[in-house]
BADRENSE-660852 format. One record per residue (C-alpha): chain; residue number from 0; x, y, z. Coordinates in steps of 0.1 Angstrom, whole numbers, always signed. Each point is the difference from the previous one (the first is absolute). Layout:
BADRENSE-660852
  cadena  num      u      v      w
       A  NUM      X      Y      Z
...
//
This chain:
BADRENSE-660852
  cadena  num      u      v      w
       A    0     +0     +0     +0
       A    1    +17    +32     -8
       A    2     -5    +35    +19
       A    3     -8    +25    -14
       A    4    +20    +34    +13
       A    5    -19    +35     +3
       A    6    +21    +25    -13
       A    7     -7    +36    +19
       A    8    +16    +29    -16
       A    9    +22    +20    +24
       A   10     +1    +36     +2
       A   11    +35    +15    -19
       A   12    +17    +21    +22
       A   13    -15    +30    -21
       A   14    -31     -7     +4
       A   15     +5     -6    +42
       A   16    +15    +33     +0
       A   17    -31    +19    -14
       A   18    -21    -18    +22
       A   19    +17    +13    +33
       A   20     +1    +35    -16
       A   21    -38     -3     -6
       A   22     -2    -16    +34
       A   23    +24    +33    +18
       A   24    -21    +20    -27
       A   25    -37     -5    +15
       A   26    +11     -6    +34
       A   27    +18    +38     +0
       A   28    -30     +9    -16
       A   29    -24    -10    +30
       A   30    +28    +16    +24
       A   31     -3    +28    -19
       A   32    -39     +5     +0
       A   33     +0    -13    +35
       A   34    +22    +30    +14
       A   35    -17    +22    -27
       A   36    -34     -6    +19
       A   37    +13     -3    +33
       A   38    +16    +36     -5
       A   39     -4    +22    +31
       A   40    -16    +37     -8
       A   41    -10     +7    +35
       A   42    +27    +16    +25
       A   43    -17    +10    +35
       A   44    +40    +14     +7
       A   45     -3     -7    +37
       A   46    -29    -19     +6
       A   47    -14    -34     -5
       A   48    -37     +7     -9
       A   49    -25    +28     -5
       A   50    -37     +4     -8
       A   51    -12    +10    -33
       A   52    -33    +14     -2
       A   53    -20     +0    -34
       A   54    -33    +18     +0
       A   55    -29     -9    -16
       A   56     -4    +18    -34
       A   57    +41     -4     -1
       A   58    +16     -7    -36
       A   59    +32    -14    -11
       A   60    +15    +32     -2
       A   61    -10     +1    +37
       A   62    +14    -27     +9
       A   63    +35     +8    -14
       A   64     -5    +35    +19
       A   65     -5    -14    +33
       A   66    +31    -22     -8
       A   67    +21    +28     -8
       A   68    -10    +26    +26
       A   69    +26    -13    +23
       A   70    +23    -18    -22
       A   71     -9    -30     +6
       A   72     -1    -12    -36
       A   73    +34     -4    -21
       A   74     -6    -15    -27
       A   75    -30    +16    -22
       A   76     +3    -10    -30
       A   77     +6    -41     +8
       A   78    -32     +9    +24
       A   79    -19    +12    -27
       A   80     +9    -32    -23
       A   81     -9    -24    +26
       A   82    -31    +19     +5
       A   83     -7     -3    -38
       A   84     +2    -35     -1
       A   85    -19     -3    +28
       A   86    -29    +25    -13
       A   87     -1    +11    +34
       A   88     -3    +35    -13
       A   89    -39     -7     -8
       A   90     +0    -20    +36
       A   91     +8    +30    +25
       A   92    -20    -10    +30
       A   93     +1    +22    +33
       A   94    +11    -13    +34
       A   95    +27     +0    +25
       A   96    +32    -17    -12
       A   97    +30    -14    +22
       A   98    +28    +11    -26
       A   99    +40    -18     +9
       A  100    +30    +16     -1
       A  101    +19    -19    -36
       A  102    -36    -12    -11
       A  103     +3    -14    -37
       A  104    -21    +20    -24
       A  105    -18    -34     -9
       A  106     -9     -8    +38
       A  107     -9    +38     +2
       A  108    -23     -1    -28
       A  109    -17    -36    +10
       A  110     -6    +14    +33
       A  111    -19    +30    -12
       A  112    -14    -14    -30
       A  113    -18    -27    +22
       A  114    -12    +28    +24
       A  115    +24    -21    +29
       A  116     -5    +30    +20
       A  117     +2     -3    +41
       A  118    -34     +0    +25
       A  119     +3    +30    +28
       A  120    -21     +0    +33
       A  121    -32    +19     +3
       A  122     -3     +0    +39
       A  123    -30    +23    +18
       A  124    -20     -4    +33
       A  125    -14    +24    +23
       A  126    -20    +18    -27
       A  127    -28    +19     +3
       A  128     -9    +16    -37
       A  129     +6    -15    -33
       A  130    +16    +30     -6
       A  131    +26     -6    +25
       A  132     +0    -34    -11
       A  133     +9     +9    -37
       A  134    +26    +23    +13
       A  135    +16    -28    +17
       A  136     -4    -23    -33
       A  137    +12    +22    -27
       A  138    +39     +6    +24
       A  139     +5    -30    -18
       A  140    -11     -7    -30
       A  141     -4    +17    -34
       A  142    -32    +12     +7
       A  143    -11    +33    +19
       A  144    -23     +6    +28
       A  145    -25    +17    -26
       A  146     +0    -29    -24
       A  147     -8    -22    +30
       A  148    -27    +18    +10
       A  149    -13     -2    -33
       A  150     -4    -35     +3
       A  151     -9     -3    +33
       A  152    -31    +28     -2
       A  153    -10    -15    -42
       A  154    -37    -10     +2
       A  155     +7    -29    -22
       A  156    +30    -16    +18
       A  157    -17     +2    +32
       A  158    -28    -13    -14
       A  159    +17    -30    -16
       A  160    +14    -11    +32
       A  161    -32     +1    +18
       A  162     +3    +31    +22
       A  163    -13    +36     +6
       A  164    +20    +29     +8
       A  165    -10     -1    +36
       A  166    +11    -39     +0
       A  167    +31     +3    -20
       A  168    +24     +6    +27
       A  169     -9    -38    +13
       A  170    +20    -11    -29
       A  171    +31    +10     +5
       A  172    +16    -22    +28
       A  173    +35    +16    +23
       A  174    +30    -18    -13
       A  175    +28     -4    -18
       A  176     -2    -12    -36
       A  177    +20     -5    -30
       A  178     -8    +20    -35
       A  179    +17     +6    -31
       A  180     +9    +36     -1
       A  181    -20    +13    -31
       A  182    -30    -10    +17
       A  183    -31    +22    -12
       A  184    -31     +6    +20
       A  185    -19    -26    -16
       A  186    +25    -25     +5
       A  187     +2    +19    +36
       A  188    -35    -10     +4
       A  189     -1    -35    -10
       A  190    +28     -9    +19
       A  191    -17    +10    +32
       A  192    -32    -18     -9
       A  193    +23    -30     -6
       A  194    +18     +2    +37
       A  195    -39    +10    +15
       A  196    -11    -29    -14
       A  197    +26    -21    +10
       A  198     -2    +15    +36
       A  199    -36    -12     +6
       A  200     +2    -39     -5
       A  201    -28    -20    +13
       A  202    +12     +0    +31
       A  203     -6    +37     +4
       A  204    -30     +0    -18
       A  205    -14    -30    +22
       A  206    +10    +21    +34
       A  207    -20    +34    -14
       A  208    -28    -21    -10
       A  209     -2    -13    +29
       A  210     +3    +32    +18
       A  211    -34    +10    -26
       A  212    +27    +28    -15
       A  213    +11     -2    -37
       A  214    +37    +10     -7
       A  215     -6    +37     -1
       A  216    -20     -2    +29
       A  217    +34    -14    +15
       A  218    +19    +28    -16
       A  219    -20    +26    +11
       A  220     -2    -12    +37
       A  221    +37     -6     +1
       A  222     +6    +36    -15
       A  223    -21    +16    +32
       A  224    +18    -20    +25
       A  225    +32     +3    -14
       A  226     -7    +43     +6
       A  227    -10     -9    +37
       A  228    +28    -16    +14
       A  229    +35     -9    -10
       A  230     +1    -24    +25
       A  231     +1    -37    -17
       A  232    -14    -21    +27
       A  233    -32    +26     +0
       A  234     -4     -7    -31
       A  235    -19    -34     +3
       A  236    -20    +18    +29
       A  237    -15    +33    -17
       A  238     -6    -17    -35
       A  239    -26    -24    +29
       A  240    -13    +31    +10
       A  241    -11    +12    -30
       A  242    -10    -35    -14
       A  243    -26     -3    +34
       A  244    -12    +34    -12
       A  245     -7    -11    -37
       A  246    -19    -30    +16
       A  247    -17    +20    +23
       A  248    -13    +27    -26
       A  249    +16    +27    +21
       A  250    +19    +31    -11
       A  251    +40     -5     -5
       A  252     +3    +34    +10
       A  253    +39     -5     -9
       A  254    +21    +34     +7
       A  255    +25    -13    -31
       A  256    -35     +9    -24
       A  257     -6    +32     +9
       A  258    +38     +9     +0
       A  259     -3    -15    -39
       A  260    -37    +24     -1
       A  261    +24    +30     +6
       A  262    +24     -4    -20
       A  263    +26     +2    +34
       A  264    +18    -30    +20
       A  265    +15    +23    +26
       A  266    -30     +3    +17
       A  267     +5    -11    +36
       A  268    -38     +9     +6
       A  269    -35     -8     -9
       A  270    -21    +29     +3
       A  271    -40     +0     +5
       A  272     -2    +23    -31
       A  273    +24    -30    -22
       A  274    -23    -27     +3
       A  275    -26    +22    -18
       A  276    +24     -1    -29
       A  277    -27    -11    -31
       A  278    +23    -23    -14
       A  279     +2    -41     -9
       A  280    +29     -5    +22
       A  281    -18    +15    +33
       A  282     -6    -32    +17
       A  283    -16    +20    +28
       A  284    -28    +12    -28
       A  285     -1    -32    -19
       A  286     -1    -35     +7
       A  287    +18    -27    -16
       A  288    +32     +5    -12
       A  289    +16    +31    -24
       A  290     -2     -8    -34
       A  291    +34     -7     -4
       A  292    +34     -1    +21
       A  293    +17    +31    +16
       A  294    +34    -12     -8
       A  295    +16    -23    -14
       A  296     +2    -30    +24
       A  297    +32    -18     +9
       A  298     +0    -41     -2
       A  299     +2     -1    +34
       A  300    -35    +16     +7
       A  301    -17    -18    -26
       A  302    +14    -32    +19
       A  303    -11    +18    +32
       A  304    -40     +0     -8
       A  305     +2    -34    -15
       A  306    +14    -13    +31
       A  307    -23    +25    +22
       A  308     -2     -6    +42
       A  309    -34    -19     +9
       A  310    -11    +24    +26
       A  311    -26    +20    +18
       A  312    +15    +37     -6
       A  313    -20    +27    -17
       A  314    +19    +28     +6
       A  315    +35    +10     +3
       A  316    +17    +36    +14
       A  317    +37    +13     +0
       A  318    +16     -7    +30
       A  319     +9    +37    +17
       A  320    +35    -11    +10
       A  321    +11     +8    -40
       A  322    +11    -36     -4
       A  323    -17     -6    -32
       A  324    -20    -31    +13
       A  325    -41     +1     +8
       A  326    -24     -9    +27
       A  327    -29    -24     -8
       A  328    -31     -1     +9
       A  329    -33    -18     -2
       A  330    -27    +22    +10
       A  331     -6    +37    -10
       A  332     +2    +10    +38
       A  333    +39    -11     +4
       A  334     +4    +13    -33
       A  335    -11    +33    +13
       A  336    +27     -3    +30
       A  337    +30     -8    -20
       A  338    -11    +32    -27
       A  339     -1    +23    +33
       A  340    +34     -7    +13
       A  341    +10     -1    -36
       A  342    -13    +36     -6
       A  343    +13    +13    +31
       A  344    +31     -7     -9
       A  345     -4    +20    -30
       A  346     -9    +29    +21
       A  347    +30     -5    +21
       A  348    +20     -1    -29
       A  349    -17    +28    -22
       A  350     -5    -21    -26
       A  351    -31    +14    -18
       A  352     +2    -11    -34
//
């Protein structure tokens, strides 16, 4: 039997030295595109990173402003090709940018083209007005106070997430909370719905019904307690207070209301001629409770009424030793007695208003 021998042609020495020229050819090629794309065209001098803000509205030319204002960008025209290839020219989109110091122009241009930008914290409690509240917003992020107002006063917006004017501010829940920085008053807007909605679960929902309030109801009696004492363990005790009352068809006759009324928080005293005040927040005129909360209540107050004291109380008074805290009481006639001392006190201390 005879074998038969494949014959493979071997590469001449010519043709092995073309192939490693091609080889080094390509390969310094790739090296060459590599570090060609991986240029740096950012130089922070002497620091590692800074912010770059791009409004909304901003254009490319814009952008390469922004870039330049402090020197930060060194390379313009191998920016401007990478930018090209990247269309990111007809891609501007606003934010708040985390920009490193020897940034290629093709990480640069990914990172804004995408819209990569970094979230900043919105944080806000102890708010009374939704003006303060936008005030507070707007420090930082794109938006101003005015344009937050917009949104927050729009017939249509409020409408859409099923609250009045009066019951707005129950929407907006004390905390601290993560937004992109172009954030406009509608997205403002839904994004609080989102985090009010998330707030109630059916836990909360299940401890108001079962209280016979509705969310707002809660909102609205955590907003008058939270005006009456600062105290947290009182709290539980005065949001009792006024729950007996509801039950009981009696007056609230909350101070906090009539402060709201008039338009002035500093009072330190209820006059007579006050609870005449014809007004949907004078609890002493009106029974049942204002049409909407008289600030905006913190989490802790809203957690406050859902987990309200079981008690006997009906009416509460400052304590005259300026300590903040009240006396309780469950009859009208020891009621009377603690107001008396209380309004001495006043007297003694001149305190008239």
């Amino acid at each position: 039997m005879s074998i038969k021998k494949l014959n493979i042609a071997r590469p001449s020495g010519k043709q092995l030295a073309v192939a490693v020229f091609v080889a080094a050819l390509l390969i310094g090629c790739g090296l060459y595109a590599l570090n060609f794309l991986n240029r740096a065209v950012i130089n922070l001098k002497d620091k590692d990173e800074a912010i770059l803000y791009i409004p909304t509205g901003a254009n490319y030319n814009d952008v390469c402003q922004l870039l330049s204002l402090d020197g930060w960008l060194t390379d313009q025209q191998h920016f401007d090709f990478i930018a090209s290839i990247k269309h990111y020219p007809t891609h501007i989109k606003a934010g708040k940018y985390r920009i490193t110091n020897n940034m290629s122009a093709i990480d640069l241009v990914n990172m804004l083209r995408s819209g990569d930008q970094i979230p900043v914290n919105v944080t806000f409690n102890n708010i009374r007005t939704l003006e303060h509240l936008a005030a507070v917003a707007s420090r930082n992020i794109e938006s101003d106070s005015a344009e937050l107002i917009a949104a927050m006063t729009d017939p249509e917006l409020i409408s859409k997430y099923h609250f009045t004017p009066a019951t707005l501010p129950a929407m907006f829940l004390p905390n601290t909370y993560q937004f992109m920085w172009n954030t406009n008053g509608e997205q403002w807007m839904e994004r609080m719905n989102t985090e009010y909605n998330r707030f109630w679960s059916a836990e909360r929902i299940y401890k108001a019904d079962s209280l016979g309030l509705t969310p707002i109801e809660v909102s609205i009696i955590a907003s008058i307690i939270e005006e009456e004492t600062n105290k947290v363990d009182e709290l539980p005790i005065i949001a009792g207070i006024y729950i007996n009352r509801l039950r009981q068809g009696m007056l609230l006759q909350a101070c906090p209301t009539l402060k709201y009324a008039l338009g002035n928080f500093a009072i330190r005293r209820i006059l007579k001629k006050d609870q005449e005040i014809d007004s949907p927040y004078n609890t002493y005129k009106y029974a049942g409770l204002p049409p909407g909360p008289i600030r905006i209540p913190s989490i802790t107050a809203i957690d406050a009424v859902l987990n309200a004291t079981d008690h006997e109380y009906l009416f509460m008074c400052a304590r005259p030793d300026g300590s903040g805290r009240h006396n309780f009481a469950r009859t009208n006639a020891e009621h009377q007695r603690n107001a008396t001392i209380y309004q001495k006190e006043l007297n003694k201390r001149k305190i008239y208003r």
